[in-house]
Each structure stands twice: as C-alpha cells, then as structure tokens.
N, C-alpha and C positions, 0 to 999 in steps of 0.2 A: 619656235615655242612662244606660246602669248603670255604678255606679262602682265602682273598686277595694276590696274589704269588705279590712281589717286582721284578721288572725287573730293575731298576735304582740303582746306588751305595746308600745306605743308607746317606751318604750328601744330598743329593737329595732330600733326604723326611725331611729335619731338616727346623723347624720352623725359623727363622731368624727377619723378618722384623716386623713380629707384635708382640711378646714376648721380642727378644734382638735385638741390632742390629750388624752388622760384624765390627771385628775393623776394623777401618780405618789403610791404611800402607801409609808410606809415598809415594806421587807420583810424577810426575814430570810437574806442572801445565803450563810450557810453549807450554806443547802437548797438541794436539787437545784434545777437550773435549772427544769424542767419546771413546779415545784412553785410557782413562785413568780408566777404568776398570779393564786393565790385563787381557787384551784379549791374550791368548795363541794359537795359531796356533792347531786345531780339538780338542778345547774343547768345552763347552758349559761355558758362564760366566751368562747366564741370569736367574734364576731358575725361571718361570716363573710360577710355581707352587704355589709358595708361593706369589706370587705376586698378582694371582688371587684370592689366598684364601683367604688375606690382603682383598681384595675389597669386596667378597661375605660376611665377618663377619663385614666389616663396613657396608657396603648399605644394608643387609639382603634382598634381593631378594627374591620372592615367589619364580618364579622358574628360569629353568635353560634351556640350548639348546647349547647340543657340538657338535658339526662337527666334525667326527676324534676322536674317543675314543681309539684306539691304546692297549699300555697297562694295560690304565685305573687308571693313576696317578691322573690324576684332578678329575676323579669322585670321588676316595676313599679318595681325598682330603678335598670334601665339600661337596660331596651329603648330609652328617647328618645336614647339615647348610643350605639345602633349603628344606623348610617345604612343600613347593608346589610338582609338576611334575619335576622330572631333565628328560628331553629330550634325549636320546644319538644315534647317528645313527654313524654307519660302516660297513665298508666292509667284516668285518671277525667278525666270532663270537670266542671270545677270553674264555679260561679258566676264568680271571675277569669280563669279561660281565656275564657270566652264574653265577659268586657268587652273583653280583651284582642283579641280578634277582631273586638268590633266596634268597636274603637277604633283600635286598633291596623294601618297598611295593610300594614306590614312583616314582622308574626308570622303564621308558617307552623306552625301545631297539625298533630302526628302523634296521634290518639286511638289506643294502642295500646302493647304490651308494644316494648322498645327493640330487641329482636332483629329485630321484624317490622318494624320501621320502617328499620334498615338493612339487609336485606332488599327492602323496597321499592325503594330507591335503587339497588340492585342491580340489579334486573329492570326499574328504568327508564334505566340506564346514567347515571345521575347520580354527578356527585365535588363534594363543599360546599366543596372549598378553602376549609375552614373556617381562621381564626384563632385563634379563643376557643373553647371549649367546657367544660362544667360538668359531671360524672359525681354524681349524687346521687338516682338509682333504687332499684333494688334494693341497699341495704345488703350482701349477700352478698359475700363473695373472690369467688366463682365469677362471678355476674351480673357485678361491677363490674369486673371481669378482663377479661372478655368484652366490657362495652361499652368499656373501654380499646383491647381492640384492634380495636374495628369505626371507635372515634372516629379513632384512629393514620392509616386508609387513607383519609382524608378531610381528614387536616390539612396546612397547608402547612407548610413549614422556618420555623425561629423559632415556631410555632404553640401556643400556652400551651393547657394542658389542668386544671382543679382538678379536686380530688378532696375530697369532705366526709368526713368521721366517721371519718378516720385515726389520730386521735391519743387516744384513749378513758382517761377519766384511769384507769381501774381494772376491774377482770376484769368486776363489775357493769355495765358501761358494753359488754359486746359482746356481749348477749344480741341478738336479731333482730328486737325491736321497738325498738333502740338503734341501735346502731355499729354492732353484730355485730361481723364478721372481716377488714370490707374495711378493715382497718390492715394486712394479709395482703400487699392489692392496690397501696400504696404499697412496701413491702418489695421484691414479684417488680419492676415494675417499676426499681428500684434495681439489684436483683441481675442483672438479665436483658433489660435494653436500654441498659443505660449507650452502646451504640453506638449508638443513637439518639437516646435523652433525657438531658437530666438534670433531676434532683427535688430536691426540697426538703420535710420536711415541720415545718410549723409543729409548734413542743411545745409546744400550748395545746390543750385539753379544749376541742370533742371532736375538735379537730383539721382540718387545712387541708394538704393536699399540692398542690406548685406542680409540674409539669413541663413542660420544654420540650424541643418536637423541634428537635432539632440534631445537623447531620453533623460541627461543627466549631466551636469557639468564637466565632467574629468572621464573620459569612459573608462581607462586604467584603473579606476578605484573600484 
C-alpha cells in the first residue's frame, strides 16, 4: 500500500494551535498590527494548515470541497475528520492523490481545470450542499473569483468558505507564481455580497480569508 510522501519541512505538519500554543516572543507593539508576525522576507509565517484543521475538528463538517489539492497537505490533514464526501479537484494527478484514492473510500478526485468540474455537476444536475470548502487553485482574482462563485451555489447557510494567499506581505509576494491578485478576491467579496456573506481576513503573510454564508446573524432566531 503507498503512503502519503511529505513535500513540506516537517514544521509544517506540527500541530500548534489546537493542542499547544507558539510562545509568544517579545514584539514591538508600536508596529503595525500586520507586521508583527515576523514576517521574514520568502518565507511562509501563516500555516494555514493547521488553521483549517482547528476549524474542521471544531465545526465537524460532513463534508469537504478543495480547489487546488497540490501536494495534498490539507487533504491528509483532515480527510479522517470528514465523515462525509471530501471533494478534491486538480490539474495534475499527484503520487498523493492516487494514495488518497486508494486509501481513501470517502475522496472523490475531479482530474481537471475547476471550471470543468463545476460544470460537470451542472450537466449531472448535482448540488454538494457543501459545508466547508477550500479555494487555493488558480492564484488569479479572475480564476479565484470565479470558483468563489461556482463554490457559493453549492453551499449551504452557515457554510464556511477559506481562501489562501490573500494577505501577501508585500508587492513582491503578488507576482503569479506567488499570491498574485487573488487578495483582489477577498476585497470583491467584502465589497459586493455582504448580503450574503461575511469575511474575515487574517493579517498574517500570506494570508487566510474566512467567509460565511449567511442571510442573517443567528439563523435559530
């Protein structure tokens, strides 16, 4: 049986936020809030892995929907913690995709650009009354925009949507093998469905945007 290969510095995969927390080091609180991470000039300070994984073993989500499965960090991070469907669609079929398939009874691999994949769903009259979902494909405002609003018609009320690489510590950080622009795509959102959603985006490099769909604050009332 093939196992899950690591491509990140084993830091990467350390639990943090919901077991321990990081020490605090002293920082210099007259600086911008933003700034005061230790943001280090082509590192990554946001692990946004654990970040998500924090939310999926609080909300316990049925299931799942990643945009952008890559090396396959998130999946092997919480697939075992959605009992439902985990969703995964990409462009390349990865040595961790194919364990994840065979390991996996629950992950439904779309091999494929994300536009054709909700598209598919389309022409098979499917709706994922998804819960959770991940946006971390195509880098671009335009792509990321777009699978925002193909995710939107598939989510249910209270339905949590992230977004990666919105918060890019500096103009070097939104070239297109980076962040790029889709910090653009947290923004529209804000500006332009507050009647829908609302966001949040972490001020940590390279950034983490939270939104949830809601008609109303409290849906119980």
């Amino acid at each position: 049986m093939s196992n899950f290969i690591k491509c990140l510095p084993d830091g990467y995969y350390a639990t943090n936020i919901i077991e321990t927390f990081k020490p605090l080091k002293p920082v210099n609180t007259n600086s911008e809030f933003h700034l005061r991470n230790g943001v280090i000039p082509n590192t990554l300070t946001l692990n946004h892995l654990e970040v998500i994984d924090f939310f999926v073993k609080l909300l316990r989500p049925n299931n799942f929907l990643e945009l952008g499965v890559q090396f396959g960090e998130t999946t092997n991070r919480i697939i075992d913690n959605i009992p439902g469907t985990y969703y995964a669609v990409d462009m390349a079929i990865s040595d961790n995709i194919k364990h994840f398939s065979n390991t996996k009874s629950n992950f439904m691999f779309f091999h494929g650009p994300t536009d054709m994949f909700f598209k598919w769903l389309d022409e098979t009259g499917q709706n994922l009354q998804l819960e959770m979902a991940f946006i971390d494909a195509c880098h671009t405002h335009e792509a990321s925009y777009k699978d925002f609003l193909n995710v939107k018609k598939h989510l249910k009320e209270d339905g949590i949507i992230f977004f990666h690489d919105t918060y890019p510590a500096d103009i070097n950080w939104t070239i297109n093998d980076l962040c790029s622009d889709c910090y653009k795509t947290a923004e529209v959102v804000r500006k332009n469905h507050s009647d829908e959603f609302e966001i949040v985006t972490l001020p940590i490099h390279p950034g983490l945007s939270i939104a949830r769909k809601c008609t109303k604050q409290l849906l119980w009332l």
